[in-house]
C-alpha angles and dihedrals in degrees: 000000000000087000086043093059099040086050091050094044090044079052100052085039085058103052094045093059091040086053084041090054095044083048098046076046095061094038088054098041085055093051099045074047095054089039096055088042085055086046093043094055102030078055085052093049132090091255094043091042080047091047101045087046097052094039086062093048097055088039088055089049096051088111101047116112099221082055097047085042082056102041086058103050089050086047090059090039083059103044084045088062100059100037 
């Protein structure tokens, strides 16, 4: 009878938290949902257009001199400020 009762109880225990995860699942699937549809549209926007465009043009100067040279100085700026 006891074992009876804590079975049933770890049983009821058990279907609440499975019902709790698929829950915690479709909340997170809406919200990776919401997030793509923001990127999606901040992408589609003058800043993001202005962003991604900028973002190709520095990656097709990685190998420039003057850049590496820049990247440098701001790196020991960097490193300067917190010693």
């Amino acid at each position: 009878m006891l074992i009876d009762k804590l079975l049933r109880h770890r049983r009821l225990e058990v279907e609440r938290l499975a019902q709790e995860g698929h829950q915690r699942q479709k909340v997170l699937q809406a919200e990776s949902w919401l997030l793509q549809q923001r990127a999606k549209t901040f992408i589609g926007s003058a800043p993001g257009l202005t962003l991604s465009f900028s973002a190709g043009v520095l990656f097709q100067l990685r190998h420039n001199s003057a850049v590496k040279t820049l990247r440098s100085v701001i790196g020991l700026r960097w490193l300067r400020s917190l010693l």
